[in-house]
C-alpha positions in Angstrom: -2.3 -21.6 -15.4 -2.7 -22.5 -11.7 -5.8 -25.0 -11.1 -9.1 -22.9 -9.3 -9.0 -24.4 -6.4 -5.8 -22.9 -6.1 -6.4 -19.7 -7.1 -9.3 -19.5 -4.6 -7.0 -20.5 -1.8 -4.6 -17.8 -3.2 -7.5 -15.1 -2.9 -8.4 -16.6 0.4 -5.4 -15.8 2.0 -5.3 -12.2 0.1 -8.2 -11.7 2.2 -7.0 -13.2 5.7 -3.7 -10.5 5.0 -5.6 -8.0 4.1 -8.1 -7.9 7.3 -4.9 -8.1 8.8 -2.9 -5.3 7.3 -6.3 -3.2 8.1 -6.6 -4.2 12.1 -3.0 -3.7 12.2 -3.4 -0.2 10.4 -6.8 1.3 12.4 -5.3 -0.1 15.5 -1.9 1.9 15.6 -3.7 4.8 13.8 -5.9 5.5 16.7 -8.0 2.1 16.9 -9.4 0.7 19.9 -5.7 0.4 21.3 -6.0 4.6 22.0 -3.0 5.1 19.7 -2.2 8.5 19.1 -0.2 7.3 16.3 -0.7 9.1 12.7 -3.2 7.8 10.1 -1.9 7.2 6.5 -2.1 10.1 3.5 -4.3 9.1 0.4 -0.6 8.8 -1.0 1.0 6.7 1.7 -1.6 3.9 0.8 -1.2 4.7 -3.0 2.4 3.8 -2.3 3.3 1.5 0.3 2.6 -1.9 0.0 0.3 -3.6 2.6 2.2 -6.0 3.6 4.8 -3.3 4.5 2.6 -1.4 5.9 1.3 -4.0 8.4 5.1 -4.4 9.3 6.0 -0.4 10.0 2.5 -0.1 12.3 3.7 -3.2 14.0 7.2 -2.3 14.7 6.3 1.6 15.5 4.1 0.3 18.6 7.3 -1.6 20.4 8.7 2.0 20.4 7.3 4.6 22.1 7.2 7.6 20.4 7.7 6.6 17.1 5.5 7.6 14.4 5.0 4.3 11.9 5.4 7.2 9.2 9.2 7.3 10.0 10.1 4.0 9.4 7.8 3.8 6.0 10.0 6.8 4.9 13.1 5.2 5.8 11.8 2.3 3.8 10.8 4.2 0.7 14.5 6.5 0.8 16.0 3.2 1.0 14.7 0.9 -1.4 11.2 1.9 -2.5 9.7 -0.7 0.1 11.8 -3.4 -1.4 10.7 -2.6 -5.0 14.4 -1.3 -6.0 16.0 -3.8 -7.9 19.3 -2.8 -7.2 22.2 -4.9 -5.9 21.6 -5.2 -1.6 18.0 -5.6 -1.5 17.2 -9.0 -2.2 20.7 -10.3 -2.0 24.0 -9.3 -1.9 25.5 -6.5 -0.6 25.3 -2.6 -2.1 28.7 -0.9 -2.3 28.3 0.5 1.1 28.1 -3.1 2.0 23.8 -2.6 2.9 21.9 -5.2 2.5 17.8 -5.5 2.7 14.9 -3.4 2.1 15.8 -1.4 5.2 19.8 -1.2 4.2 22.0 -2.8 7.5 25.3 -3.6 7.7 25.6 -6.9 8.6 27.5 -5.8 11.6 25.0 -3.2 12.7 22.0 -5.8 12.0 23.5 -8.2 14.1 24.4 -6.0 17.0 20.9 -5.0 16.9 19.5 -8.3 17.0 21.9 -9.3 19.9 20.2 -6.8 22.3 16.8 -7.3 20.8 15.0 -10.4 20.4 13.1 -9.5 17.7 9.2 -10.5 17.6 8.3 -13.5 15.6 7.3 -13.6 12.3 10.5 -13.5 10.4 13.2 -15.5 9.8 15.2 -17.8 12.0 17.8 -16.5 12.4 16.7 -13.0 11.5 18.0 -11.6 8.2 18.5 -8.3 7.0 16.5 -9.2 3.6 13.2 -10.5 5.3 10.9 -7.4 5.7 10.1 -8.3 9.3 13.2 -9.2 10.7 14.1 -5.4 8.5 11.4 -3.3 9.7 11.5 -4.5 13.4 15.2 -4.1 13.9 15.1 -1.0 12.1 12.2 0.3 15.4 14.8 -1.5 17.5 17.7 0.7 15.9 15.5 4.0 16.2 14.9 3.2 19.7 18.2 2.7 21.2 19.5 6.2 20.1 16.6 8.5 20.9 13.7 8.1 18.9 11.9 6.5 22.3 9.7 9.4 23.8 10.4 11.1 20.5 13.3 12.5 22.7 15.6 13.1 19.6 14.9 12.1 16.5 16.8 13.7 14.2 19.8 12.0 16.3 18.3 9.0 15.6 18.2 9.4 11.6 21.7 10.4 12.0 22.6 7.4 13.7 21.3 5.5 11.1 22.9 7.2 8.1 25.2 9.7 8.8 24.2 12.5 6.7 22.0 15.7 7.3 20.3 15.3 3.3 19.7 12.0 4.6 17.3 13.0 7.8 15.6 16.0 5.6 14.4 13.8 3.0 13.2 11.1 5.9 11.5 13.6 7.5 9.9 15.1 4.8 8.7 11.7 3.6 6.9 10.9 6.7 5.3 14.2 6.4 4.1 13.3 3.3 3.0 9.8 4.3 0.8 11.2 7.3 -2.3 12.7 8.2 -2.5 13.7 11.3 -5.4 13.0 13.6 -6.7 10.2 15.8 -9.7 8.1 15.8 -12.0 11.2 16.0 -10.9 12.0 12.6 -14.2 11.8 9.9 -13.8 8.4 8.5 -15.3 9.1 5.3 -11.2 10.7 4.6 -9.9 7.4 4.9 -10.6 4.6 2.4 -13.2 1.0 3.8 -11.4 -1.8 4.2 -13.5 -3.0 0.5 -11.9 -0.8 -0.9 -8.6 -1.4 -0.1 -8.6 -4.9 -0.6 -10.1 -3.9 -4.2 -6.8 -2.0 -4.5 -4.8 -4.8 -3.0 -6.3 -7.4 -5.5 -6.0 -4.5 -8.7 -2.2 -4.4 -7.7 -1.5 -8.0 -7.9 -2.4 -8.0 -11.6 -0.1 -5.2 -12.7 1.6 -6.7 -16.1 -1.5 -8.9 -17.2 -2.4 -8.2 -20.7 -5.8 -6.7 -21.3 -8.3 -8.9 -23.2 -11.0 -7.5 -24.5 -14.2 -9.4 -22.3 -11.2 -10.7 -19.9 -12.5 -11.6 -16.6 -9.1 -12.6 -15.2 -6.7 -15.6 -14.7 -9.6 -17.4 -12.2 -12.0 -17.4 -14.7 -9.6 -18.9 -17.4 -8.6 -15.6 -19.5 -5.4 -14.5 -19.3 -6.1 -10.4 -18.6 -8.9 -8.4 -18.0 -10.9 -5.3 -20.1 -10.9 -2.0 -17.7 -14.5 -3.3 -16.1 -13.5 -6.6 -15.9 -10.6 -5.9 -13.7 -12.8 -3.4 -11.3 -15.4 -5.8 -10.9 -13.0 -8.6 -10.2 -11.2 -6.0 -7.4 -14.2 -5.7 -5.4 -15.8 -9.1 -5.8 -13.1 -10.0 -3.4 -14.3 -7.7 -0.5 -17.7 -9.2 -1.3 -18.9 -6.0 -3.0 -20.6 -6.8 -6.6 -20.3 -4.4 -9.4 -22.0 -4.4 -12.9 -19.8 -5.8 -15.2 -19.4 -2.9 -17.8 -17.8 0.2 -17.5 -21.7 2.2 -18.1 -23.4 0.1 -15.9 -20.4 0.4 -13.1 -20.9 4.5 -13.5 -24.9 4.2 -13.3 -24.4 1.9 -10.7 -23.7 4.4 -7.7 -23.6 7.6 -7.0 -21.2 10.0 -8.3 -18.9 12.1 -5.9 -19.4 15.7 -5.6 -17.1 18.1 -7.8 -14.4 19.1 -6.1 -14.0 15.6 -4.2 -10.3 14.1 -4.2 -10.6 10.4 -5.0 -8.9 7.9 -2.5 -7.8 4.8 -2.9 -10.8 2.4 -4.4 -13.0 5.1 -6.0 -14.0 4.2 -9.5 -13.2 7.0 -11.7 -14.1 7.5 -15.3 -14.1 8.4 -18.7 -16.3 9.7 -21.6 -20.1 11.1 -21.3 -22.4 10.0 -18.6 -24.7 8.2 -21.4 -21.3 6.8 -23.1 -18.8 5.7 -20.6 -16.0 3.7 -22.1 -12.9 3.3 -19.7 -13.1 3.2 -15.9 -10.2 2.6 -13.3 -9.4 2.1 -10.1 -7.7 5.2 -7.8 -4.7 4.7 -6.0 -5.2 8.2 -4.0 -2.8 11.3 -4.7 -3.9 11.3 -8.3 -3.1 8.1 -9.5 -5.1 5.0 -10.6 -4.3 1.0 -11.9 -6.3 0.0 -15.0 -6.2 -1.8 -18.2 -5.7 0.6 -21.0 -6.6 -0.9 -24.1 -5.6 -3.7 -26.5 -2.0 -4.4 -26.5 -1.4 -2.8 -23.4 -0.9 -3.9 -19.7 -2.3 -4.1 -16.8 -0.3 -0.7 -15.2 -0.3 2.4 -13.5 -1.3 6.0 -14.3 -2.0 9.8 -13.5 -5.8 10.2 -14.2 -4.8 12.6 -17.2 -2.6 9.7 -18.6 -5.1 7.1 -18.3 -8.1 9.2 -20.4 -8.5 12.7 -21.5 -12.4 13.1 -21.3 -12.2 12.2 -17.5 -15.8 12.0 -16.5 -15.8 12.0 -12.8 -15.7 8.8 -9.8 -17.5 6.6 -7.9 -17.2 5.2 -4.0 -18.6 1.2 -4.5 -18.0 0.9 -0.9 -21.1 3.2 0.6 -23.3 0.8 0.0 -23.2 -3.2 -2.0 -24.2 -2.6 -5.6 -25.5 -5.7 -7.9 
């Protein structure tokens, strides 16, 4: 078990990423810069890991014309966003000889890198298997053979894997990963910065064991109950929830029927005067929770994770106690 003072630097510099990720993210998706960039689907959050997220925004605004959406769908074809735990990703070589979470040969990565000095942030000297060094080259890559402008892209995919399926299913995974609009868009589609660092924090626990009363590794347990872990998500946005799953649901309004959850809503399950399970929504129908003794931490479709599903919550429109 790591000593507190640790673990509170640890969720300190959760935090200082996160506010990061989320400038980086309402910047490129029409933020102050005037970006007429794309702004995430509920399922591109659900699904793409901040910290590659940060890295696709960045990369996408040193190419003109390039939607961040692309290279997130690249990333996801290719390797999950580095989650793939087959051989190239993390080291090695696949049988193409590919390596990283963006899938170079060496030869290509290095020609790339040659003409472009790539911002820093990464390795030195760049390498295929660090995100940044990946993601940046990747833009580079695009760039040079006619995703600048958005003069051609489908030339571009082709360039980088030479197969028609191939561009299809990238292109059909940015469309997925988008919505399109700019900074006039309502805001109340898109998830508060609480609530995704909630999310953020809920996704680092994935594989802890629920306890029963569990309030987490910082507080000396070594899992959390369902309420446990939701109140521990949001205490590090600085938003405090009850600490049972009742007083959670009493605790703020509910959302209208009909209301898609995004990423951070509370949703649960039971009556409304017998609530016994709540979780946290990852957008596009899914959510992270704790499930019940003997289980893990994990994630589930809101059918799979109760089947008296009661309704949600949004913690972030306004600080509960």
């Amino acid at each position: 078990m790591a000593p507190l003072g640790l673990v509170a630097a640890g969720l300190l510099l959760l935090l200082v990423l996160l506010a990061s990720v989320i400038s980086g993210v309402f910047t490129a998706f029409g933020g102050s810069s005037g970006s007429t960039g794309s702004r995430p689907s509920t399922s591109a959050l659900a699904d793409i890991p901040p910290a590659y997220l940060a890295q696709y925004t960045a990369a996408a605004r040193n190419c003109p014309g390039l939607d961040w959406s692309v290279l997130a769908a690249i990333g996801k074809v290719e390797t999950d966003h580095g989650r793939s735990a087959l051989p190239g990703v993390h080291s090695g070589a696949n049988q193409a000889g590919a390596q990283g979470p963006m899938q170079f040969l060496p030869t290509t990565f290095a020609e790339v890198t040659a003409r472009h000095r790539l911002p820093e942030g990464g390795a030195r000297p760049p390498s295929p298997y660090n995100v940044h060094d990946a993601v940046h080259a990747a833009a580079a890559y695009l760039c040079d053979h006619g995703a600048r402008g958005n003069r051609n892209l489908r030339a571009a995919l082709y360039a980088y894997n030479h197969a028609s399926w191939y561009v299809a299913d990238v292109l059909a995974q940015a469309a997925r990963y988008r919505t399109t609009g700019t900074s006039s868009a309502p805001t109340g589609r898109y998830p508060a910065p609480a609530a995704l660092a909630a999310v953020t924090y809920a996704r680092s626990q994935l594989g802890l064991p629920y306890q029963w009363g569990g309030n987490g590794p910082a507080h000396g347990d070594t899992g959390f109950d369902c309420s446990g872990l939701t109140r521990a998500a949001y205490a590090t946005a600085g938003v405090h929830l009850p600490r049972t799953a009742q007083a959670q649901y009493d605790a703020s309004p509910q959302l209208p029927a009909g209301t898609d959850p995004l990423p951070g809503d509370l949703v649960f399950y039971g009556t409304p005067g017998r609530v016994h399970h709540v979780a946290l929504s990852l957008g596009g129908g899914y959510v992270i929770h704790a499930p019940h003794p003997g289980a893990r931490i994990r994630t589930a479709t809101l059918r799979e994770a109760g089947t008296d599903l009661l309704g949600w919550t949004r913690p972030t429109t306004r600080t509960v106690r």
